[in-house]
C-alpha positions in Angstrom: -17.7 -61.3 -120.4 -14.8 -62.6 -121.9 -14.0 -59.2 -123.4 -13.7 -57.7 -119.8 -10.9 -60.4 -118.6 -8.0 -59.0 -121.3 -8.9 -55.4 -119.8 -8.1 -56.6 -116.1 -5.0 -58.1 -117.2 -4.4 -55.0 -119.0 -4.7 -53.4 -115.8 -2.9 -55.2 -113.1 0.1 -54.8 -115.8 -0.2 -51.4 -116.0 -0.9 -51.0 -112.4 2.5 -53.3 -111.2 4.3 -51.2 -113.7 3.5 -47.7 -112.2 4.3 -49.4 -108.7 7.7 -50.3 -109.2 8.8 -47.3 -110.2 6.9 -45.7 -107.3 8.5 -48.4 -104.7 11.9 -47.2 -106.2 11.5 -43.8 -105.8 10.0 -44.3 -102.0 13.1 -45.9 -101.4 15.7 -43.3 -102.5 13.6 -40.2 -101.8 11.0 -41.9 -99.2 10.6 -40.5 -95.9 13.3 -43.4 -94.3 16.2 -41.6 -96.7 17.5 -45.0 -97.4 20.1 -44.1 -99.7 21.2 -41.1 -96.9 21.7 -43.3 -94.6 24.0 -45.6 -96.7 26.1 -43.1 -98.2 26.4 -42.0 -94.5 27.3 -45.5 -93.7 29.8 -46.0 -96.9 31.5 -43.0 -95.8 31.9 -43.4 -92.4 35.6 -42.2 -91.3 37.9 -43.2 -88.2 37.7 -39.1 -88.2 34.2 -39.2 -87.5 33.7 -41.4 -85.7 36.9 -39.8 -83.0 34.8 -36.4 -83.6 31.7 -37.9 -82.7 33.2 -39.4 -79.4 34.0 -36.3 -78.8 31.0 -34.9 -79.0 29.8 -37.5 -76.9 31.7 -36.8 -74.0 31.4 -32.9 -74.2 28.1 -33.5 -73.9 27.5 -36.3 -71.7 30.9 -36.6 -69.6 32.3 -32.8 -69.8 36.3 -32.8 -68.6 36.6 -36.7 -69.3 38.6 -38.8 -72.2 36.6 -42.0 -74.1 38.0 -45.0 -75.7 36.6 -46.0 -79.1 35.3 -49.7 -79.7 34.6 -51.8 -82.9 32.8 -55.3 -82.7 34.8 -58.7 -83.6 33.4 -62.1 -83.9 34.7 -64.7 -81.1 33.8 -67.9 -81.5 30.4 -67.1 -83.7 29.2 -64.3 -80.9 29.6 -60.5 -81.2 32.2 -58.6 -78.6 33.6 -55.1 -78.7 37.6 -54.9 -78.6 39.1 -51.5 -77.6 40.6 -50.0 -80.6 44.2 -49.3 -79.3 46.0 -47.2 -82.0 43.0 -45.3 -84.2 46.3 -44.7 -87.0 46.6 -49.0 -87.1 42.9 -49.9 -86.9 41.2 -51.5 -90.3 38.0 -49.7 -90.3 36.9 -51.2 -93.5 37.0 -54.4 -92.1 34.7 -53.2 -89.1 32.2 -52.4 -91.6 32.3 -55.1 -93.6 31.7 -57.3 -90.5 29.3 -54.5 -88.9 27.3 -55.2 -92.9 27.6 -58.8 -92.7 26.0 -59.0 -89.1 22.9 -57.0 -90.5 22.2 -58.6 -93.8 24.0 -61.9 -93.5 23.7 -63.4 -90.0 27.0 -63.2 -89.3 27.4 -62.6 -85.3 24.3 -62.1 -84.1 23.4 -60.6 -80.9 22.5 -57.1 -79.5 26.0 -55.7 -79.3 26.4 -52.6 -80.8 29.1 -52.2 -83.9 30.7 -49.1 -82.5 31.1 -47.4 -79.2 32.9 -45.5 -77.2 33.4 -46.0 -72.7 34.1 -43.2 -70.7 37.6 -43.7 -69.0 38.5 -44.7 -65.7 42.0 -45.4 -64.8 40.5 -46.7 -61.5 38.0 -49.5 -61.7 36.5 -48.6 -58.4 35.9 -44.7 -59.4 32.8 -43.6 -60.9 33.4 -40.7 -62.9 29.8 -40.6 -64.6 26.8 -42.0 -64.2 26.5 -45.6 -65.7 23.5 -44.5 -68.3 25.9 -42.5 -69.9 29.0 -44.4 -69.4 28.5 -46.1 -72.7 27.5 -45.0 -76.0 26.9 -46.9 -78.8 26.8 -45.7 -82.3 23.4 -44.8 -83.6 23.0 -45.0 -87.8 20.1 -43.3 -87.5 21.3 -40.2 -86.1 25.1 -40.4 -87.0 26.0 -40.1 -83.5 26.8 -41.8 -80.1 24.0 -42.0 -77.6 23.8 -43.7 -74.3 22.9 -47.4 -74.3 20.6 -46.3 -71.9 17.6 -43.5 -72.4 14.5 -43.6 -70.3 12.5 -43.6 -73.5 14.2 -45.3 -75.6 14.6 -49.0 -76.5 17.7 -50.8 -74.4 21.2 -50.3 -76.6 24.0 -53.4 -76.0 27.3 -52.0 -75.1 28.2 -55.8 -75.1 27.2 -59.1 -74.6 30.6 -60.2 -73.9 32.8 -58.8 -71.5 35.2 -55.9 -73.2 38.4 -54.4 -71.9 38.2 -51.5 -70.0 38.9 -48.1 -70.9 42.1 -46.4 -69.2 43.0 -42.6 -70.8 46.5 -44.7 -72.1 43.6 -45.7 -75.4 41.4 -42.3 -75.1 40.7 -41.0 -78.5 39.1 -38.6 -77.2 40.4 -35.8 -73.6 39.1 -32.4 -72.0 39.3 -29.4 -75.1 41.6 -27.6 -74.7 43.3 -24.8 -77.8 45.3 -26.2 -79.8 45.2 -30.4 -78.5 44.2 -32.9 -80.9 40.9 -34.0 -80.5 42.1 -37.4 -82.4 45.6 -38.1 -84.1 44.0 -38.4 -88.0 42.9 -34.3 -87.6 45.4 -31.4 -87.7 45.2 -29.1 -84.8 43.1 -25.6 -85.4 44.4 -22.8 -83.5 41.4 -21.5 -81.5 41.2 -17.5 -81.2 
C-alpha cells in the first residue's frame, strides 16, 4: 500500500500542473474572450464612445441629438455628470474610476459608467419613449443599449439625480453630409 500513495501524489501534481495551464488558456481564448473584452476596454476612445451615441440615436431616436455621461463619486455614491465639452473631458480618469468601482469597491451602486440621454430642450416634451430615452454603455457588446429591454435585466441610468440633457451639450445631432458627428472626428464628404 504504501507504494501506491507516492503515485497519487504523483498524480494530483501532474494533474494541477496540466490545469493551470488549461485555466490560463480558458481565460485568454475561452468562450467569455476575457482579454477581448479588456483590450476593448483599455482602448476605449472619447471617439467611440461619441460614434456609438450616435449610433444609438440613429437607431433608437432617429432626427434627435444625445448628451454623453461619465459616472463621478459624490459623497461615496455613484452619479452621472453630463460631459460638457467632449475636447476637455479626462476620459482616463472615468476609467480608472469606472475600474476601481468593479474590482475595488469604490462607489458602489447600479449606475451605469457611461451613457448617453436623448435631448430635450423642453422638460415637459417627450421626444421618445422613456425605454429608450437612456442608454447605458454595455462592455459586453461595445455599445449603448436602453436601460430598459423587455428581456433583459434592469440597466441604472442613475441612482442619483443627473442634469438634463439640452442640444447646447449634444455630442451627438440628425446626419446630415458633411456635419460632424463629434468635434474629435474630421468631417467625410458623403457622395
Amino acid at each position: 500500500m504504501r507504494v501506491k500513495a507516492p503515485r497519487r501524489a504523483l498524480l494530483k501534481g501532474c494533474l494541477i500542473a496540466a490545469a493551470i495551464p488549461l485555466a490560463i488558456a480558458l481565460i485568454l481564448l475561452g468562450p467569455v474572450d476575457w482579454w477581448q473584452r479588456y483590450w476593448s476596454w483599455r482602448n476605449l476612445s472619447k471617439a467611440e464612445l461619441a460614434d456609438a451615441a450616435q449610433i444609438y440615436v440613429d437607431e433608437h431616436a432617429l432626427g434627435n441629438s444625445a448628451c454623453l455621461y461619465a459616472v463621478v463619486c459624490k459623497d461615496g455614491k455613484a452619479g452621472l455628470d453630463r460631459i460638457e465639452s467632449i475636447e476637455d473631458w479626462d476620459i482616463e480618469a472615468a476609467k480608472q474610476l469606472a475600474w476601481d468601482r468593479r474590482f475595488s469597491g469604490t462607489c458602489p451602486g447600479r449606475t451605469a459608467n457611461f451613457a448617453v440621454r436623448i435631448a430635450s430642450d423642453d422638460p415637459l416634451e417627450e421626444i421618445t419613449s422613456d425605454r429608450v430615452r437612456y442608454g447605458v454603455w454595455s462592455f459586453s457588446s461595445d455599445r449603448f443599449v436602453p436601460s430598459w429591454e423587455r428581456f433583459a435585466p434592469f440597466r441604472a441610468f442613475s441612482e442619483l439625480p443627473s442634469e438634463s440633457c439640452v442640444s447646447k451639450y449634444s455630442v451627438t445631432g440628425p446626419q446630415t453630409p458633411g456635419r460632424l458627428r463629434h468635434p474629435t472626428v474630421e468631417a467625410t464628404s458623403s457622395p
